[in-house]
N, CA, C and O of each residue as an XYZ file, in Angstrom:
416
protein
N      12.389     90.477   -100.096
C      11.927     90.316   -101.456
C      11.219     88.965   -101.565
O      11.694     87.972   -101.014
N      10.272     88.928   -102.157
C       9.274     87.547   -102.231
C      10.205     86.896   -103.143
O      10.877     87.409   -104.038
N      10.134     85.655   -102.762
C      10.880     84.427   -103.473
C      10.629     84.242   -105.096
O      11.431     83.959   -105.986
N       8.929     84.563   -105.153
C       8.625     84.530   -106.950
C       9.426     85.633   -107.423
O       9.419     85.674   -108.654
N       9.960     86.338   -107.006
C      10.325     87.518   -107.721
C      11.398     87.392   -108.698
O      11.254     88.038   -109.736
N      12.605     86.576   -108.545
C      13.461     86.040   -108.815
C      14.005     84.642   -108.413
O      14.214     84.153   -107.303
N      14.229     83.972   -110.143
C      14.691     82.894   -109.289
C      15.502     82.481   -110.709
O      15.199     82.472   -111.902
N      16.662     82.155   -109.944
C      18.134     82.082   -110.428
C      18.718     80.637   -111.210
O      18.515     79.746   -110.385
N      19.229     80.150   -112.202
C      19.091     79.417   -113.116
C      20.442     78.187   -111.800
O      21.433     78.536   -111.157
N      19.699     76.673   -111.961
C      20.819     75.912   -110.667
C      21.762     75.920   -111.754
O      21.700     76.280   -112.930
N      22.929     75.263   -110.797
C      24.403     75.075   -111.815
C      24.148     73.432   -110.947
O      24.050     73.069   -109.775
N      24.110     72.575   -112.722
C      23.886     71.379   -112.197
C      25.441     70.648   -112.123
O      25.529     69.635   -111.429
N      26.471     71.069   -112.716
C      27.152     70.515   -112.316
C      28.881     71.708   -112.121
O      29.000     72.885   -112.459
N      29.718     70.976   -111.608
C      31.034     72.526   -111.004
C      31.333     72.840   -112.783
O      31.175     72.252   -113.853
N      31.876     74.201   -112.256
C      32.875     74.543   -114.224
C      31.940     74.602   -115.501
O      32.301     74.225   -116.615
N      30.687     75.126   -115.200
C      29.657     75.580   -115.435
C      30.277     76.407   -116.501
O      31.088     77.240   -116.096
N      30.001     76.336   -118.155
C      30.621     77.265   -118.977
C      29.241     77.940   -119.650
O      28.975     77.579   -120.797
N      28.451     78.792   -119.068
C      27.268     79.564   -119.065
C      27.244     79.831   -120.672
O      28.354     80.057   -121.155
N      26.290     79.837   -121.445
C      25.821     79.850   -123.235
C      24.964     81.465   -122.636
O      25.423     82.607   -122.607
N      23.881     81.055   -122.308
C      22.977     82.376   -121.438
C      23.086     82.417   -120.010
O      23.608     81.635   -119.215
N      22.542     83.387   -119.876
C      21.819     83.347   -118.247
C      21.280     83.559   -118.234
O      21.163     84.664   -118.764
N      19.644     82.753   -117.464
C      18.492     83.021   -117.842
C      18.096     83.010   -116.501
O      18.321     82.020   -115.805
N      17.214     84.555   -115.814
C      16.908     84.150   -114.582
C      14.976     83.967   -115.044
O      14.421     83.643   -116.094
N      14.625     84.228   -114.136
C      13.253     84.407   -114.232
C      12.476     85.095   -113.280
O      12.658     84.738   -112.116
N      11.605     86.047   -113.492
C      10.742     87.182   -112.665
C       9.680     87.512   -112.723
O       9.288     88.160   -113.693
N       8.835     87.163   -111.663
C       7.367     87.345   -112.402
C       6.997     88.980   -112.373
O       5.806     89.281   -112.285
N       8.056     90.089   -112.451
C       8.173     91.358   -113.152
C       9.336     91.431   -114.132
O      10.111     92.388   -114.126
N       9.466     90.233   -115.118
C      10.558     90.388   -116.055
C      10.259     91.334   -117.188
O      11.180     91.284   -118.003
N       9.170     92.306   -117.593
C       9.008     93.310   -118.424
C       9.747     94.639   -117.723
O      10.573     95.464   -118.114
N       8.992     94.403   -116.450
C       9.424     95.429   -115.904
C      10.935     95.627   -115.662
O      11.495     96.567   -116.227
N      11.727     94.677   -114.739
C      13.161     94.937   -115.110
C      13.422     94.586   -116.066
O      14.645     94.688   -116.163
N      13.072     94.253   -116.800
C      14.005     94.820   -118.689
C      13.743     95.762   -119.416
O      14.264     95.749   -120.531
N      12.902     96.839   -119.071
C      12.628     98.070   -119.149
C      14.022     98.865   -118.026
O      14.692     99.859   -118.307
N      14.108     97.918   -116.622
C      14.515     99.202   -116.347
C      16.435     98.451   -116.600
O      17.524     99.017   -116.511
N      16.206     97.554   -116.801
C      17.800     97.657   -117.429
C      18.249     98.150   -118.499
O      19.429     98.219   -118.842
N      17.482     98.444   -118.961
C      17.815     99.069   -120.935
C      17.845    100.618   -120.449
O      18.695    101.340   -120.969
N      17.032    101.129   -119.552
C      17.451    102.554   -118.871
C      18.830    102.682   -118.183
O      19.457    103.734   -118.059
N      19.296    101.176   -117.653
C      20.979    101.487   -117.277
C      21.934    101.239   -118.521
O      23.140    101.420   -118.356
N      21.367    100.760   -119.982
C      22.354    100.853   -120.591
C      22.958     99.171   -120.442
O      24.154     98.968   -120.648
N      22.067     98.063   -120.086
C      22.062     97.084   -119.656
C      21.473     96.004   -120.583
O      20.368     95.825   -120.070
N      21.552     95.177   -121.645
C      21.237     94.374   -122.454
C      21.141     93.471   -121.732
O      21.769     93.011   -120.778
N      19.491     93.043   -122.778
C      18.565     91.517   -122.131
C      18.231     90.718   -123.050
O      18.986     90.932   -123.999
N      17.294     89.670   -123.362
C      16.929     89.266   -124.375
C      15.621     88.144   -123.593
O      15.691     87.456   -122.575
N      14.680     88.313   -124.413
C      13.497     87.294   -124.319
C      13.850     86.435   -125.271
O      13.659     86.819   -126.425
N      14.545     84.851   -125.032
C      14.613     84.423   -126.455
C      13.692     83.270   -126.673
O      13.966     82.304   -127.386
N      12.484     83.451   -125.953
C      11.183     82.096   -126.120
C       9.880     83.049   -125.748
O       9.403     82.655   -124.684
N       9.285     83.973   -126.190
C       8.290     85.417   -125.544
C       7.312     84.197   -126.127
O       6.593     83.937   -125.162
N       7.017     83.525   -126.972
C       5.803     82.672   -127.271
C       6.184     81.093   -126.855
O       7.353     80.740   -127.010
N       5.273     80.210   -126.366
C       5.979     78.335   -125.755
C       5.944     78.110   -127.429
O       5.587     79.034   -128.160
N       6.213     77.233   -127.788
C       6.261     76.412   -128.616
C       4.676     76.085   -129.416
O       4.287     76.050   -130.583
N       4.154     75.911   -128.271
C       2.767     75.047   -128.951
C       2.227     76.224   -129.689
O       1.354     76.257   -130.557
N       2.858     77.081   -129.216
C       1.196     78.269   -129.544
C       1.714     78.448   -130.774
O       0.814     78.228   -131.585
N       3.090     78.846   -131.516
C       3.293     78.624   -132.496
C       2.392     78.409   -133.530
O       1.343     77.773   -133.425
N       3.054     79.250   -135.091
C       1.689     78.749   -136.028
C       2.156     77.433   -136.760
O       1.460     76.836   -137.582
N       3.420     77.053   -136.362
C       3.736     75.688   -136.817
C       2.822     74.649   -135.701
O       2.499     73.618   -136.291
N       2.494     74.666   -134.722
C       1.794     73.782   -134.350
C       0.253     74.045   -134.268
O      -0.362     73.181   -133.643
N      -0.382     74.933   -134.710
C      -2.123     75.388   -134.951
C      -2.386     74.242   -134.612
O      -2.911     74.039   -133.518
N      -2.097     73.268   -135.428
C      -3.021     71.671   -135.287
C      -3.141     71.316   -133.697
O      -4.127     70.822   -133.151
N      -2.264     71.576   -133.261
C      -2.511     70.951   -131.791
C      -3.776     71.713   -130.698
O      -4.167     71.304   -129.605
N      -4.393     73.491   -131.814
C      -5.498     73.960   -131.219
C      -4.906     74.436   -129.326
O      -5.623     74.583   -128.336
N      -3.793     74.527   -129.411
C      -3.536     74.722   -127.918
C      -3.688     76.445   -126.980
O      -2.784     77.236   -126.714
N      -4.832     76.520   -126.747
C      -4.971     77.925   -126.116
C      -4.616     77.488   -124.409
O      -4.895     76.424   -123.855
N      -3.907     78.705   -123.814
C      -4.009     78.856   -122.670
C      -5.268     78.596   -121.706
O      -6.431     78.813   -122.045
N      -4.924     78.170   -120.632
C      -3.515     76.948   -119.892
C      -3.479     75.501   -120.597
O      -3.468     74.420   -120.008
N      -3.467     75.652   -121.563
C      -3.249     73.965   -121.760
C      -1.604     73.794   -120.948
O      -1.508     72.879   -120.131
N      -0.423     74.642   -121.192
C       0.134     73.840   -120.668
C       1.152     75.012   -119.865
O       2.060     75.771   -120.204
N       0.462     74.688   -118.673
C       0.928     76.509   -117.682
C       2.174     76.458   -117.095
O       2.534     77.512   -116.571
N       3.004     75.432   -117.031
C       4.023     75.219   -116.405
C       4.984     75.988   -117.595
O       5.808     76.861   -117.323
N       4.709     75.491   -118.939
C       5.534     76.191   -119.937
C       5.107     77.838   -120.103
O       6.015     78.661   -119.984
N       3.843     78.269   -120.354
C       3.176     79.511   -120.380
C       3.845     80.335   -119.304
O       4.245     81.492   -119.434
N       3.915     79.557   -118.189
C       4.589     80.612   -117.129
C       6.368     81.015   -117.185
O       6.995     82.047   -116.946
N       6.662     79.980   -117.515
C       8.275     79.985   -117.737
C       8.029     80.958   -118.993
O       8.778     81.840   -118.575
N       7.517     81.521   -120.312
C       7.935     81.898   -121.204
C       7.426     83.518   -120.878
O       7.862     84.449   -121.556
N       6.680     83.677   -120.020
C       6.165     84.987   -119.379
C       7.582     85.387   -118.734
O       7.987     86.535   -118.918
N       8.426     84.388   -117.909
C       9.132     84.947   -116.682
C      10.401     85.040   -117.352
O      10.987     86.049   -116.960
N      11.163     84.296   -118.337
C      12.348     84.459   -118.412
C      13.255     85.493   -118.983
O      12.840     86.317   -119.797
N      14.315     85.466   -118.626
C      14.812     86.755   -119.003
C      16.248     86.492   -119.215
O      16.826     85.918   -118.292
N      16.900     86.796   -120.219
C      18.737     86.384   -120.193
C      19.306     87.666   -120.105
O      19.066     88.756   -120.625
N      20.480     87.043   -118.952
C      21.451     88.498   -118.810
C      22.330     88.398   -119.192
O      22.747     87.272   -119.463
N      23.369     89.950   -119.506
C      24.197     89.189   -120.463
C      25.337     88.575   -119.591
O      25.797     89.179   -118.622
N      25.876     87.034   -120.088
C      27.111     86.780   -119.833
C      27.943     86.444   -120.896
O      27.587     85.729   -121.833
N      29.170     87.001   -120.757
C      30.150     86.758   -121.730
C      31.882     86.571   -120.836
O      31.892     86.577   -119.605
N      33.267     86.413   -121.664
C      34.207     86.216   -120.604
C      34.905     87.850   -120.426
O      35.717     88.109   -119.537
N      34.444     88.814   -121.393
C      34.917     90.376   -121.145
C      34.025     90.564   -120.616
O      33.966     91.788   -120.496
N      32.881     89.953   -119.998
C      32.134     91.531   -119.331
C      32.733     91.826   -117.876
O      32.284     92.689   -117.122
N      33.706     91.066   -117.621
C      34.260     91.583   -116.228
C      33.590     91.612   -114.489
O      32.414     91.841   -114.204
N      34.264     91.433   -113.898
C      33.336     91.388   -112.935
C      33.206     92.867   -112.464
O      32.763     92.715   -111.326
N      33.305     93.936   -112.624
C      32.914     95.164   -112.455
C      31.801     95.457   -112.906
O      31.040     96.162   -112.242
N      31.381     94.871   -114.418
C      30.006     95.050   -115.046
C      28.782     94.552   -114.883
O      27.659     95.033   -115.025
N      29.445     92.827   -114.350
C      28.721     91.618   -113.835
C      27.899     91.897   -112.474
O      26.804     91.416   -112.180
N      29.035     93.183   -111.376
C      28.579     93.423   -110.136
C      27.069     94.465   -110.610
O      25.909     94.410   -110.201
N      27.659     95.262   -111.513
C      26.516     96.183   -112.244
C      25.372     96.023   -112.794
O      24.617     96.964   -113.039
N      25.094     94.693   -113.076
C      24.158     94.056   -113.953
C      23.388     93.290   -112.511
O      22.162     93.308   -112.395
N      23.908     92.914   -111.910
C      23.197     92.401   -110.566
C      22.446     93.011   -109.608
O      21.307     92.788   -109.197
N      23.507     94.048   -109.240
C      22.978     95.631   -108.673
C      21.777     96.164   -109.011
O      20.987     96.633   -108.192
N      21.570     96.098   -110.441
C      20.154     96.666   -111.107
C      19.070     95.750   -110.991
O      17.891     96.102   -110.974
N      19.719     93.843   -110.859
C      18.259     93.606   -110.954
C      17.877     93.464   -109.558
O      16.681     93.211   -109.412
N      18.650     93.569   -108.356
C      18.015     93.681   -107.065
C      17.933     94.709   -107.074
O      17.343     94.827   -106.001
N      18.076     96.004   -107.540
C      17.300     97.147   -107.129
C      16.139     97.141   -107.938
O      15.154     97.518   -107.303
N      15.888     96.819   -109.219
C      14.799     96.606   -109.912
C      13.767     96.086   -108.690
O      12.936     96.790   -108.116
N      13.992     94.926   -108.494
C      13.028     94.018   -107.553
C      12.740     94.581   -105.800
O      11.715     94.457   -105.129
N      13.531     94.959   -105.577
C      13.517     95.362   -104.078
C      12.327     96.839   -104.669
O      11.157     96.792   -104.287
N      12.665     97.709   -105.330
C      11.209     98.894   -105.869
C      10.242     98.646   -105.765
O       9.301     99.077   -105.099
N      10.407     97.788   -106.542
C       8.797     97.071   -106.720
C       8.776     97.768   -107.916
O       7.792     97.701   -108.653
């Protein structure tokens, strides 16, 4: 599997108490299409950067002004974590997005 395909959020420090999980994929439409076919909840919670926003118009910012952010808001994707989802569901939710990605 190509390395852009996925790439996994670091744990900067041990005892990591996860809010989201946000991986990122440069086919993140595509597996979140096909996780909602397993019955698998996702969430885009930044689909526009900031600048482009109509609170910031003034700043006139069209693409690439700033591609490092443009690309992160294309790729990310949150899976769900919570402390019931168990690791039976957790193995399930993983399962799908390497089979998502390994398809193509």
């Amino acid at each position: 599997m190509p390395a852009d395909l996925l790439t996994l959020p670091r744990r900067v420090e041990q005892g990591h108490v996860w809010n989201q999980y946000v991986i990122r994929s440069t086919r993140r439409d595509v597996l979140r299409e096909r996780l909602a076919s397993c019955g698998i909840a996702s969430e885009i919670y930044y689909p526009m950067p900031l600048h482009r926003q109509a609170c910031f118009a003034q700043l006139d910012a069209r693409p690439p002004s700033l591609p490092v952010t443009e690309r992160a808001c294309a790729e990310a994707l949150a899976l769900p974590v919570f402390p019931e989802l168990g690791e039976g569901r957790l193995a399930r939710v993983a399962d799908a997005v390497l089979e998502c990605l390994r398809d193509g």
